[in-house]
N, C-alpha and C positions, 0 to 999 in steps of 0.2 A: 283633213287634207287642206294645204294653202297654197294658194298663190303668191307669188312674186309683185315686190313695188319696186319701182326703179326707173331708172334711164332721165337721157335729156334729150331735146330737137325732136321731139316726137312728128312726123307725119314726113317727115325726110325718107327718102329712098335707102336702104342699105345695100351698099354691093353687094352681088353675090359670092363674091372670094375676099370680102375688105379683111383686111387683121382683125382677128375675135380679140384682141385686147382692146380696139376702142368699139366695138361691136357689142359684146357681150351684154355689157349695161343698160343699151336702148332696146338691141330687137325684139319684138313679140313683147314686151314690159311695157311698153311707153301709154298705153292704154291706160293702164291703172292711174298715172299720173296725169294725165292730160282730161281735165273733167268737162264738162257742158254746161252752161246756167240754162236750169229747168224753169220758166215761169208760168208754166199755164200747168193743168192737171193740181199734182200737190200744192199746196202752200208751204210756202217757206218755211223755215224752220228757223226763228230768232235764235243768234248767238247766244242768248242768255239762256233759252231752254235748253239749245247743244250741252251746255255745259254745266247743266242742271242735271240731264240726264249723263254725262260725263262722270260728273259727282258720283251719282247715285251707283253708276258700275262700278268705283273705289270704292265705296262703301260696300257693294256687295260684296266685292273678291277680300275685305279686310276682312269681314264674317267669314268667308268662306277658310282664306288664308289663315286665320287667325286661330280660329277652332280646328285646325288643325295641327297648330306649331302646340298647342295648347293642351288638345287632347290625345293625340296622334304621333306625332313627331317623337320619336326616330322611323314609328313606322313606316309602310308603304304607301297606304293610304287611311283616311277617316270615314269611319264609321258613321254618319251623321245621326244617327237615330237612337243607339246607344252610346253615342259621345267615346270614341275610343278606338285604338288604334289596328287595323286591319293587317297581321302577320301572315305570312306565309306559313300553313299547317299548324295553326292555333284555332282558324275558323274552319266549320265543315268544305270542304273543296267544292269551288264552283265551275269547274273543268276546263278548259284552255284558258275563259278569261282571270284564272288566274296567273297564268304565264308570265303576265306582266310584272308579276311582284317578284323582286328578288333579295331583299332584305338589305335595301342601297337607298332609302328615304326617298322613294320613287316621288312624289310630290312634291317634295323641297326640289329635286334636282331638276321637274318639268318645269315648275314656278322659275327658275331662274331669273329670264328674261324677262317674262313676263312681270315680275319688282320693275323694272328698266324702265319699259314702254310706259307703265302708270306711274314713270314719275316717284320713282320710290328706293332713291338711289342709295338710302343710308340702309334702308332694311335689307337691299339688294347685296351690300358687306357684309351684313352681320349673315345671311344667309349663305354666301359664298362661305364664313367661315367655318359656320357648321358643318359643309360639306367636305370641306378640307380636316376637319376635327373629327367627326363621325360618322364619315360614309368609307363602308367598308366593301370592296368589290373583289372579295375573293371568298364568297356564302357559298358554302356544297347547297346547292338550289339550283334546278334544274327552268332554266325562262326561255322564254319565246326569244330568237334572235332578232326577227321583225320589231316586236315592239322593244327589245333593249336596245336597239339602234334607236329607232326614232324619238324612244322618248328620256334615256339614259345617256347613250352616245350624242345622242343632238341637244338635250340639255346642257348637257357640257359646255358641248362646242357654243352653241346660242348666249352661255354663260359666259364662255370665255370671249365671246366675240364683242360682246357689252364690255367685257371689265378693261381689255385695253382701249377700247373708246374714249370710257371714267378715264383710264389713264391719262389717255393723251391732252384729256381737257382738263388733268391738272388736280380737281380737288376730291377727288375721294380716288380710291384704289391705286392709291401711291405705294404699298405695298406689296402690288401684286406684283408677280414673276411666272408667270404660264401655268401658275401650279393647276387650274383646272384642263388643263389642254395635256397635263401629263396623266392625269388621271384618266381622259379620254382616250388616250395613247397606250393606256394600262388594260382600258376596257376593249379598243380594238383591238389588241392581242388577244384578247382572251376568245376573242368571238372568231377570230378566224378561220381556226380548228373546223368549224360547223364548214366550209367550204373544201371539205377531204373529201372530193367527189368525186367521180369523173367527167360530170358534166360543169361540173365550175358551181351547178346549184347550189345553195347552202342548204345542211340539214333545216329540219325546222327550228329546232329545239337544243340547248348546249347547257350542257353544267360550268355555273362562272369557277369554280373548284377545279372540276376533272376532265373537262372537256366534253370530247366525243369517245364513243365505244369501250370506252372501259368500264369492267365491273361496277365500280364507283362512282359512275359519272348516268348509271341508271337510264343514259338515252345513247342515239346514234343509229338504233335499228328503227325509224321508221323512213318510209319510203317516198312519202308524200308531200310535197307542200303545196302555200297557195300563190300562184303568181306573184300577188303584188307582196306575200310574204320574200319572195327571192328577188321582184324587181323593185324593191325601196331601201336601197341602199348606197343608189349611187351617190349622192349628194352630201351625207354625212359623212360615208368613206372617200371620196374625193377631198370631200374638205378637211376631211384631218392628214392625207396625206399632203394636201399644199400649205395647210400651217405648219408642217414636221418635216416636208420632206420627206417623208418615210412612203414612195411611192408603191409599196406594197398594196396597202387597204384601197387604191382606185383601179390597182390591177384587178382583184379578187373582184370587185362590184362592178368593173366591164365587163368580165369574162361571164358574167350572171346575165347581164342585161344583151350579151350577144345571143348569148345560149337560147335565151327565150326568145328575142326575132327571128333566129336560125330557126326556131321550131313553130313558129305563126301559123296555120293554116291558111297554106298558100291560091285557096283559089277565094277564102274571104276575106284575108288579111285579119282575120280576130284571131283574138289568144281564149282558153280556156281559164276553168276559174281555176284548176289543180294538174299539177305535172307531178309525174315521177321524177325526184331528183337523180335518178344514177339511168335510167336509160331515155330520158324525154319527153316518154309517153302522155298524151292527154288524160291524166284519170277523169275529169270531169270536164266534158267538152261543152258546156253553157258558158256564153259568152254576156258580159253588159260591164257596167260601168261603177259596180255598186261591192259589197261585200266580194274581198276575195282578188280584184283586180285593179279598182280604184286607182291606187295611187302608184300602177306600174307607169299609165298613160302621163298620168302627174309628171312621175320625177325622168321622163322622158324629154317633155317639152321644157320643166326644169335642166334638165342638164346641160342640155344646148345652151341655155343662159348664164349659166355659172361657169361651163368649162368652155366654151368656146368650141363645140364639135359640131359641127352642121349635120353629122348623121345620125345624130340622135333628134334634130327636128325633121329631116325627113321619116325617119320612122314613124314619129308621132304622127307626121300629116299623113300616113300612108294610114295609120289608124286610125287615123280620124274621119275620115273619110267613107272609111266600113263602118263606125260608128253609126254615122251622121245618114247612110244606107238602109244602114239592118235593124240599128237597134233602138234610134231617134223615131218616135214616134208621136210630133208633139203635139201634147204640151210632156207626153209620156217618154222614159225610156224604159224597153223591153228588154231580158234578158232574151238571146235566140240562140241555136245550136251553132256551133263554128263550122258544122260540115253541112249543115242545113238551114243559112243563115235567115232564109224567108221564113222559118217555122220558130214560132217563141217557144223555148223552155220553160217559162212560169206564167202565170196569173198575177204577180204582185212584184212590188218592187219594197226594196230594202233603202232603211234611212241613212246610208253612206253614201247615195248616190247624191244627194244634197250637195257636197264639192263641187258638182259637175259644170253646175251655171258659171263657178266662179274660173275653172278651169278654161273655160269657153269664151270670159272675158279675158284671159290673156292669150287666148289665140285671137281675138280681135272680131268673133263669132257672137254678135250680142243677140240680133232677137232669138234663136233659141233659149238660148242662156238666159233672156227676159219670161221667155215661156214656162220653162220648167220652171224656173223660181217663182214664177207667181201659183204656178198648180199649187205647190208645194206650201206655198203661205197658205192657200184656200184650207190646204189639210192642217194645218196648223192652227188654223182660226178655225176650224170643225172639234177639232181633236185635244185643243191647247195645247199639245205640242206633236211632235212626228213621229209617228208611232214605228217602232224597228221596221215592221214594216207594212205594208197597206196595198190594197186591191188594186187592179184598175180601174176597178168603181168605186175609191177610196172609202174602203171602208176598211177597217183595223185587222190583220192578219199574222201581227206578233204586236201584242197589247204593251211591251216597254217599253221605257225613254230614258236609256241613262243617261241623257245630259250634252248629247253628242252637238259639239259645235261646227258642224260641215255647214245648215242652215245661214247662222250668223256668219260664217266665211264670204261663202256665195252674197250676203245679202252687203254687207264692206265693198266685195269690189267689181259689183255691178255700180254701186253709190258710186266708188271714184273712177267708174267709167263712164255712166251717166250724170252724175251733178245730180240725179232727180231726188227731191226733196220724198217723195212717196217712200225710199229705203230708209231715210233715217225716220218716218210714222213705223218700218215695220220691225225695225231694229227697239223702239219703242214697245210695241209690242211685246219681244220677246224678255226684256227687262223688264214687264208688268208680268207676265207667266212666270217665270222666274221668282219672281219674287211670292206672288200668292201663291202658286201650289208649288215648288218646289221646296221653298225655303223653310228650315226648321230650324228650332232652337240651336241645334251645334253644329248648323253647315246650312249645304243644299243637297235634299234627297232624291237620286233617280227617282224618275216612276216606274213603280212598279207593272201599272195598270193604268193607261192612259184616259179608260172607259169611267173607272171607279175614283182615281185620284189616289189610290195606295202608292203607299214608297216602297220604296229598299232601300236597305243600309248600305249605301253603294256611294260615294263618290269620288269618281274615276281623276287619274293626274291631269287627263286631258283637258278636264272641263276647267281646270286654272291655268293650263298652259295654254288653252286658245281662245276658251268662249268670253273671258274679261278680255283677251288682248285684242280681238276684232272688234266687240262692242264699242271698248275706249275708242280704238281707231276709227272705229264709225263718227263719234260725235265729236272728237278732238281736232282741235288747227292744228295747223303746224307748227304755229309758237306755240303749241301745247303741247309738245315732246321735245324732248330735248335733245334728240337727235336728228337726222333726217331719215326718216323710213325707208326711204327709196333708195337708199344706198343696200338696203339689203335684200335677199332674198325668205322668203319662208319656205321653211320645211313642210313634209306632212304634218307634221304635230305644233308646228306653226312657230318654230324655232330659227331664231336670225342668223344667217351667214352671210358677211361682205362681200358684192359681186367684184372687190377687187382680188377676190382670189384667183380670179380668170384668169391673171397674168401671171401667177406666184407661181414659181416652182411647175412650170410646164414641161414636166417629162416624159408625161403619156404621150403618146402617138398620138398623131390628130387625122391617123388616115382615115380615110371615108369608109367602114368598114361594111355600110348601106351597101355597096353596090355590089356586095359581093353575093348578095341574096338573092340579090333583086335588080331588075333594070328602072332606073329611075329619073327621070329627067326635069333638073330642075328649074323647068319653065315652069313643072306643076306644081310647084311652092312659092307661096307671098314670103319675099325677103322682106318687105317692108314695114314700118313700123306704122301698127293701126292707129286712127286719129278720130277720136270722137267727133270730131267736125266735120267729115269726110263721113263717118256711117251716119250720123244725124242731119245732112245739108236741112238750112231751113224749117225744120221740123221740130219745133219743142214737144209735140205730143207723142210723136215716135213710139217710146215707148208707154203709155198710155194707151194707144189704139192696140197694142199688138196683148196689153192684160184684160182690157175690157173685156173679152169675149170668154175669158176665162174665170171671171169672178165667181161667177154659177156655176162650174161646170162640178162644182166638188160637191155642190147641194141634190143633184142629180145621181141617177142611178146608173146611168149608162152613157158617159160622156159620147161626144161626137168626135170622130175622126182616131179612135182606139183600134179598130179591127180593121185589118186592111177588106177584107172582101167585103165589105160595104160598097168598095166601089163598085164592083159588078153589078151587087144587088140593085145600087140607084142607078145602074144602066139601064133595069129591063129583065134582068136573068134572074131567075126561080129562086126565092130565098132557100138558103141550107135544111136539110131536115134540122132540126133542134130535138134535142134529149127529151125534153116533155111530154112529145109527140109520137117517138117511135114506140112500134109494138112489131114485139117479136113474131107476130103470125100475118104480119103485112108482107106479101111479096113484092111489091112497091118499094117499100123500108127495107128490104133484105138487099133488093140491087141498090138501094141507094149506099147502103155499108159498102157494098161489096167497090162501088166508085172511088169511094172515100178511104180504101185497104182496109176496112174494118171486116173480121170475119165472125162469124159466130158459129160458139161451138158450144152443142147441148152434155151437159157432165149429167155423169151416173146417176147423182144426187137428185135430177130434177132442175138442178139450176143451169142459167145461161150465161156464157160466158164470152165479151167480146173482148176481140186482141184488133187491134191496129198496126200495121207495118207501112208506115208512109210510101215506102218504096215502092209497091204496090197497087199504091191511088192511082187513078186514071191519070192527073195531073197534079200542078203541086196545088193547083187552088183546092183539090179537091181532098189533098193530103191535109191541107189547111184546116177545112172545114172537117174534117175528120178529126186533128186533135182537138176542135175545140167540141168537137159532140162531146169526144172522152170525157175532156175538161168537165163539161155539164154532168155528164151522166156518175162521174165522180161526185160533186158537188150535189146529185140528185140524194146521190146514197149517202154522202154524210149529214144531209139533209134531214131523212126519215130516222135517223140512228139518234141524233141527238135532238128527237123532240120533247124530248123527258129532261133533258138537261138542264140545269141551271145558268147561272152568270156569277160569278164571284161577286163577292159583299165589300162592303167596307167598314173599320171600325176606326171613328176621327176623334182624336183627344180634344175637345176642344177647352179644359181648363186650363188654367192661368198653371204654366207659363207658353203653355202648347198653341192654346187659340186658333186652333183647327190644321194646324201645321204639319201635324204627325198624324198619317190614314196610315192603316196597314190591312194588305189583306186579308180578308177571313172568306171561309167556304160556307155556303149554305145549307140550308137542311131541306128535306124534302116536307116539313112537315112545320106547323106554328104558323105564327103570321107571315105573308108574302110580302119584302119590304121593296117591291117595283110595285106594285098596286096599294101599298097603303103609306101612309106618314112615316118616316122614319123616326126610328125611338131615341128620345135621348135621356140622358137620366145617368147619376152617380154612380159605381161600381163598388162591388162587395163582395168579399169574399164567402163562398157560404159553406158551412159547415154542416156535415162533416163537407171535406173540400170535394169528395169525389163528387154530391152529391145523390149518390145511391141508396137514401133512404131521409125519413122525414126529418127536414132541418131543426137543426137545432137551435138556431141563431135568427128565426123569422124576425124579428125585430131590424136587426142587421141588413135585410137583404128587403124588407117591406121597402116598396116605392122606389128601388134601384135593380139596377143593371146588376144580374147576379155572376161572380167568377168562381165557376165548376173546373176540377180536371178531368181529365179523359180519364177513362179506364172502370172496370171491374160492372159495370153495368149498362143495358144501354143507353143510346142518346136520350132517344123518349122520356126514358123513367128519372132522368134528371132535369129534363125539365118539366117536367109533371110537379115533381118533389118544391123546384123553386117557383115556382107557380103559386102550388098552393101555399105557400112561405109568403104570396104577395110580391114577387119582382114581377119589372116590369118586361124585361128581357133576361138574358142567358147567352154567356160567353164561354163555352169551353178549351179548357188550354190542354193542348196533347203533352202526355205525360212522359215523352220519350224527348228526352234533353238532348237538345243542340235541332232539334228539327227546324225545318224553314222552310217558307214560300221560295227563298232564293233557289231551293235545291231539292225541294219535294211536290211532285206535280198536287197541285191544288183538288181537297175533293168536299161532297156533298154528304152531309149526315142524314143517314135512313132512319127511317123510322124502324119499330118493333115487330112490322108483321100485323097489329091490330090496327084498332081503326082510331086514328090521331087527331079524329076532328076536338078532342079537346082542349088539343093545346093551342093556346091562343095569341103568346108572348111569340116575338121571336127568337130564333135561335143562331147563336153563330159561332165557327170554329177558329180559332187560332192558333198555328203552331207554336210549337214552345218558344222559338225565337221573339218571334213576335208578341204573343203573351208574356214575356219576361220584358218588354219594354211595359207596358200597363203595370205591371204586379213593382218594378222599380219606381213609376212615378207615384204608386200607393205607398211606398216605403219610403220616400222624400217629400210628399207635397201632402200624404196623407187623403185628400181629398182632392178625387179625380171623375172629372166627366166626359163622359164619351158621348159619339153618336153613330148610331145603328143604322145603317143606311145601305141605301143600293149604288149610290155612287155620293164622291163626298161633295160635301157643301163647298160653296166658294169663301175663301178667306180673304180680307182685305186686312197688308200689314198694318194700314193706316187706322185701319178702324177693328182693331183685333177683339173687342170689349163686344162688338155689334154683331150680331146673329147675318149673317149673309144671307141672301136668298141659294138656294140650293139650281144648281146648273140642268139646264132639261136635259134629261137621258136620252141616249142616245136611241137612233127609232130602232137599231139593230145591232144583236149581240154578238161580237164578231168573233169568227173562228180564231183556234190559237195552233188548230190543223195544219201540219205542213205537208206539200205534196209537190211533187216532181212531176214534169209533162214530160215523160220523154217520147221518142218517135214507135217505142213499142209498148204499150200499156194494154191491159186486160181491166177489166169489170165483170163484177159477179151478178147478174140479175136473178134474183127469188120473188118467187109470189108474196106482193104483200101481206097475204093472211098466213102465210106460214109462221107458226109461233114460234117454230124453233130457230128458223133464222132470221128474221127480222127484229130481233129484237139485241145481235152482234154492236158489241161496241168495241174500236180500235182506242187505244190510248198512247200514239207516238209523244215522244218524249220532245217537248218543246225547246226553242233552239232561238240563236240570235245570228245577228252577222258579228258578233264580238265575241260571241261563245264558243264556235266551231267554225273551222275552217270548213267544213262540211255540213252546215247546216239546213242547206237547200236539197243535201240529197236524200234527205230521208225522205221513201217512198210511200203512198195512200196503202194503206190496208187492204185488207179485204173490202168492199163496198157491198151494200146490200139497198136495192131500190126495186122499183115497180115499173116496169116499161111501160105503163097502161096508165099509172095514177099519174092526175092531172097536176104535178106539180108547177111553180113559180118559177121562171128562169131569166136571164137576162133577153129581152128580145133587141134584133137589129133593124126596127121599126119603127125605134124612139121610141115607144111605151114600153117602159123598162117597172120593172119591181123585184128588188132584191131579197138573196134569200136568205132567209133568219138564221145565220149561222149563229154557234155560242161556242162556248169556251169547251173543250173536251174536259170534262175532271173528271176524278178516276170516285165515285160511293162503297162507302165502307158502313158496316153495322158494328156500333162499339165491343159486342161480345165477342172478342177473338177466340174465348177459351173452349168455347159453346159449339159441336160439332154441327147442330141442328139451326145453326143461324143461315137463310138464304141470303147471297147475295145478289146483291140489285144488277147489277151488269159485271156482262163478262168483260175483259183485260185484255186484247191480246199484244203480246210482248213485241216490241220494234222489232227483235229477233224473226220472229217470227214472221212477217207484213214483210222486212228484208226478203227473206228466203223465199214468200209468195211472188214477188217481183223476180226475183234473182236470172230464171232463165230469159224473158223475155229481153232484161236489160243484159245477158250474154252477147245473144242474139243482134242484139241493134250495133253492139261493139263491134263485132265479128262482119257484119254487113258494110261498117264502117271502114273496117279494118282492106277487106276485099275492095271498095270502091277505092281507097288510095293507094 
């Protein structure tokens, strides 16, 4: 997501009716441009370092860029890990996020602009050509209309908006004739179709071929989108209709963006993260600012800038408002219900929320915007980078990072809104991580595991269409673009459009169509344009005073000022029951549920069973503390469930040419050496014969003093590594034998032992899927001689010093859940007797989830839970003596004898299906209750 640079006369009054033609370009922008000299706090940052680390971001994005055109190019994206190019239905499906791809060179067309901005104005030709020579926008390929807008339709336009620029100044693209603006013009047609609705929504999803709803066009029947999937469109379709004329594509992206005000949740002013496109309905009424909704608020306060319509910034401030209410909690933002806006929906927040700082510098709102952004650095500097997404007590709750540049966004133009030198140390930062753990031989690799340092062969269009062009801009003068930046605006995908389109081709309406919702009075909007000199009078430390207090708060377990009923509590009033504490035979504990709408109901089986209906609580504090027992008492039981559990492994190439560059996941075993408790192994790789390892090697010589490569199958774990054992390795790799498998797409799991007693095996052992073992087994087949490292998280690599063994990074104190779970206002738990062996020993395995993966990834519900109302477990207290609780990775253990009827297995599975269906009526229920209060 991005912000806007632009405007002149900043700190000037604007009228409240002036003409949006000389308006447009300062209001609510003028921030960005008008900066502050910082002298106390940071130290300065010499010009010559600026442009050192300057340098250093061209260089990365030329590897990145490079290895692409190289090894990738035509395709959508690169592979960085196996060097090659990522097709639509060539590689196993990774489920919506692969939406994006549609067989249209999606990275050459994101990159566009971003050649411009770095000054790289001849490869910026030869790239437009290609795009003009081999990009084909008519693939039977079914894509996400969201992201073909943002990052295909706004490529374009961000391409074409640079190349008559080159023009006008004469020495390159003297050739050019709009041909990318008709290709944009080619692509908006095609997308339109998705808007055959009756609410104006757009489907989600469109075949660039066949459309909507026909046999061959394989989509049209789903019912669902996600807000900022339907509100991020207006900016790109506006702005092709004022290059063309063709006032069609601003119609279709009003009538979207009306349709969702119209339907706001009128007594909070929030929107939901999912609507029914054909009747309006909220499918999922959690409201924040992060996955799912992002950049509707964005290109709101956007489009009042580019089109000159004032009711699109009142909208925004009427959101913001309820934002800055319900869901600002700082240094935190909370997801909360729309109909229940004091009661949060989640525990954690998601790494798209990162925008938000920068979004808040151009409403002219900085110390929040300074607040969040520093939490979020804290977690950064904990985590090495921001994990999808993290706790309230940051701790890791979806372990991946592909690469997402919302961070770096925020961190750009807070810098040119405060001048403070402290963003360009952290902007710094982010090019030192960047470079050691992402970078690899043939790109930069997502993390796969932010815990361990494993990759994925993942890198996304986005990470070259935003995270180089913020960096450059962070450390770049303005003689050091050859443009002036503030003439444009940015997209969500951080793609330039000229704010002089505000005057071009005005044929939409410009009626106020605000007030027909709503009563609004625009005394309660700043028309005027914010002035760094006016929020900072006299204060260089300004910002400084308002991070300090946050630098620690991330090394902590239970930040201060997260729960609102703290207040009460440091008033005097009785702290809450906590989940630790209650027992089911306390009549104390029973009326205090009973306060809190919790009820309990004794099942057939013996177990106990509490359900909560907020509506019910005596009051809402009491409703409050109610979901948060649930929250605990959830957290109790997946507590007890996954104490057997493991933590994912890691295997780091660190031979020449890799040098610790390439980690990939591997799964543990229950059984060998423990590589969190002991040295990790390092040592050459070998394949050992016979390959399955199911009997005594043949090749001990071969595998004596090395890291031994087993395949799965025909025998079990154990007896292979028994076998290379006594062959003399020092470890054990095994590769599953079932081709095309992958971490990217197969939940991660633990190798069981045999049933006997495995104290003799002494090496460790580790799994690899076939994806990932065929990276290993190819740099055996090119370099010949390859060494790994066996570890429980990877070592630190320095580019500079690649020859030099790194000291290994201290593990984390806690191994974080990759459980996802939904709070909603009616939730049940299951209590059993700890000693019952038949149900305490229940393991869920939900299918893990991103905010880039599923438009619904927050609603997969907890499982069954199974805990002890009586055992003394750990919980967070609101005491300030906090200790957090040992969450770990859910992975699913298998015993390698499939064929074997008499193999037990280690833990039960139950199917998302199923943990669905457990929930299903209570969350009828809460709709239905919803449904009657409105």
């Amino acid at each position: 997501m991005s912000e806007a640079a632009g405007g002149r006369g900043c700190g000037s009054p604007v009228p409240q009716r002036a003409p949006w033609s000389l308006v447009a370009a300062t209001a609510a922008l003028c921030l960005v441009s008008a900066t502050s000299v910082w002298t106390a706090g940071a130290a300065p940052m010499s010009r010559e370092e600026k442009q050192k680390l300057g340098n250093q971001v061209l260089e990365m994005f030329d590897h990145a860029f490079g290895n692409y055109m190289e090894h990738a190019y035509p395709a959508d994206e690169l592979m960085p890990l196996t060097c090659r190019g990522r097709v639509r239905g060539q590689e196993p499906s990774r489920g919506d996020v692969d939406d994006a791809l549609g067989k249209f060179s999606l990275t050459l067309i994101d990159s566009l602009d971003t050649l411009v901005v770095l000054n790289k104005t001849k490869e910026f030709e030869d790239a437009v050509r290609k795009v003009l020579r081999d990009v084909n926008l008519d693939n039977d390929v079914v894509v996400s209309v969201f992201e073909t807008n943002i990052r295909v339709l706004g490529g374009l336009l961000g391409g074409h908006s640079l190349a008559i620029m080159l023009k006008e100044k004469g020495e390159y693209m003297q050739w050019y004739s709009d041909e990318l603006l008709q290709m944009a013009k080619q692509l908006g047609y095609k997308l339109l179709p998705a808007f055959n609705t009756t609410s104006g929504l757009p489907y989600p999803r469109i075949n660039l071929k066949f459309g909507i709803r026909k046999p061959e066009a394989r989509t049209g029947t789903e019912t669902d989108t996600c807000t900022a999937c339907a509100g991020t469109l207006i900016l790109e379709f506006a702005a092709l209709s004022r290059f063309t004329g063709a006032t069609i594509f601003e119609e279709y992206a009003r009538k979207a963006l009306d349709f969702l005000w119209e339907k706001r949740q009128r007594s909070s002013n929030l929107v939901g993260v999912t609507i029914n496109i054909h009747t309006g309905d909220w499918v999922r009424k959690d409201s924040g600012v992060g996955a799912g909704i992002d950049s509707y608020y964005e290109y709101l306060l956007k489009a009042y800038v580019l089109l000159g319509d004032d009711s699109f910034l009142e909208r925004f401030n009427t959101h913001y408002n309820a934002i800055m209410r319900y869901i600002s909690q700082p240094p935190l933002l909370l997801d909360v219900h729309i109909h229940k806006p004091m009661l949060n929906a989640r525990t954690w927040m998601d790494a798209l929320l990162a925008f938000f700082p920068g979004l808040q510098v151009l409403k002219g709102d900085i110390r929040p915007a300074i607040e969040t952004h520093e939490m979020l650095y804290q977690v950064i500097k904990k985590h090495n980078f921001l994990p999808e997404a993290f706790t309230t007590d940051f701790r890791v709750h979806w372990a991946q990072h592909p690469l997402r540049p919302e961070f770096a966004e925020s961190t750009y133009f807070l810098y040119k809104a405060t001048g403070d030198p402290y963003y360009l140390e952290v902007g710094k930062t982010l090019i030192e991580n960047l470079n050691k753990y992402a970078r690899v031989p043939c790109g930069f690799a997502a993390m796969k595991d932010v815990r361990t340092g494993s990759h994925e062969d993942r890198m996304d269009s986005f990470f070259l269409a935003e995270m180089f062009k913020y960096l450059y801009l962070l450390f770049a003068d303005k003689e050091d673009i050859i443009f002036d930046i503030e003439d444009y605006i940015f997209t969500t995908e951080a793609h330039l459009l000229p704010l002089w389109l505000s005057t071009t081709n005005q044929s939409i309406s410009k009626k106020n169509t605000t007030s027909e919702y709503t009563e609004l009075d625009d005394s309660n909007f700043d028309w005027t344009c914010p002035n760094t000199q006016i929020l900072f009078p006299h204060d260089p430390l300004y910002a400084q005073r308002i991070r300090e207090p946050l630098k620690n708060v991330v090394d902590k377990s239970c930040p201060r000022g997260i729960v609102r009923v703290e207040e009460s509590f440091r008033s005097g009033a009785k702290p809450p029951l906590r989940a630790r504490d209650f027992m089911a035979t306390n009549p104390e504990h029973l009326e205090i549920l009973k306060k809190m709408g919790v009820s309990l109901i004794h099942l057939k089986d013996g177990r106990v069973q509490l359900v909560q209906h907020a509506i019910q609580a005596a009051s809402s504090i009491d409703a409050e503390d109610g979901l948060r027992f649930m929250q605990e008492m959830i957290e109790l039981s997946s507590q007890q469930q996954k104490e057997q559990q493991l933590p994912p492994r890691a295997v780091q190439i660190v031979s020449h040419p890799f040098f610790g560059r390439v980690v990939l996941t591997a799964g543990p075993a229950q059984f060998g050496l423990d590589l969190s408790k002991h040295k990790e192994t390092r040592g050459f790789v070998a394949s050992s014969k016979p390959y399955n390892g199911c009997s005594e090697l043949t090749n001990p010589e071969a595998v004596m003093g090395k890291i031994a490569l087993i395949q799965r199958g025909q025998c079990m774990f154990a007896e292979k590594a028994r076998n290379i054992q006594n062959a003399g390795a020092i470890g054990g790799i095994v590769i599953d034998d079932n081709e095309g498998s992958s971490s990217d797409t197969a939940p991660l799991f633990q190798m069981a032992g045999d049933g006997k007693d495995t104290d003799d095996i002494k090496i460790p052992m580790l799994f690899l899927f076939s994806k990932e073992g065929s990276i290993i087994l190819d740099a055996i087949r090119e370099y010949e001689e390859v060494e790994v490292l066996l570890s429980d998280k990877a070592k630190d690599r320095d580019p500079e010093m690649e020859n030099e063994e790194q000291p290994s990074s201290e593990n984390d104190s806690q191994n974080q859940s990759a459980e996802q779970q939904v709070v909603s206002i009616s939730q049940t738990v299951d209590l059993v007797d700890q000693e019952s062996p038949d149900e305490s020993s229940l393991n869920s395995s939900p299918e893990s989830s991103s905010p880039a993966d599923s438009e619904d990834a927050s609603n997969i519900s907890p499982s069954e839970q199974t805990s002890s109302p009586t055992a003394n477990h750990e919980t967070p207290s609101l005491d300030g003596e906090c200790t957090d609780l040992d969450n770990q990775i859910q992975e699913q253990s298998e015993t390698e004898e499939d064929s074997n009827p008499n193999v037990s297995w280690g833990k039960k599975v139950q199917p998302i299906d199923s943990i669905l269906a457990d929930w299903n009526e209570d969350i009828e229920a809460f709709e239905m209750m919803e449904k009657d209060e409105l």
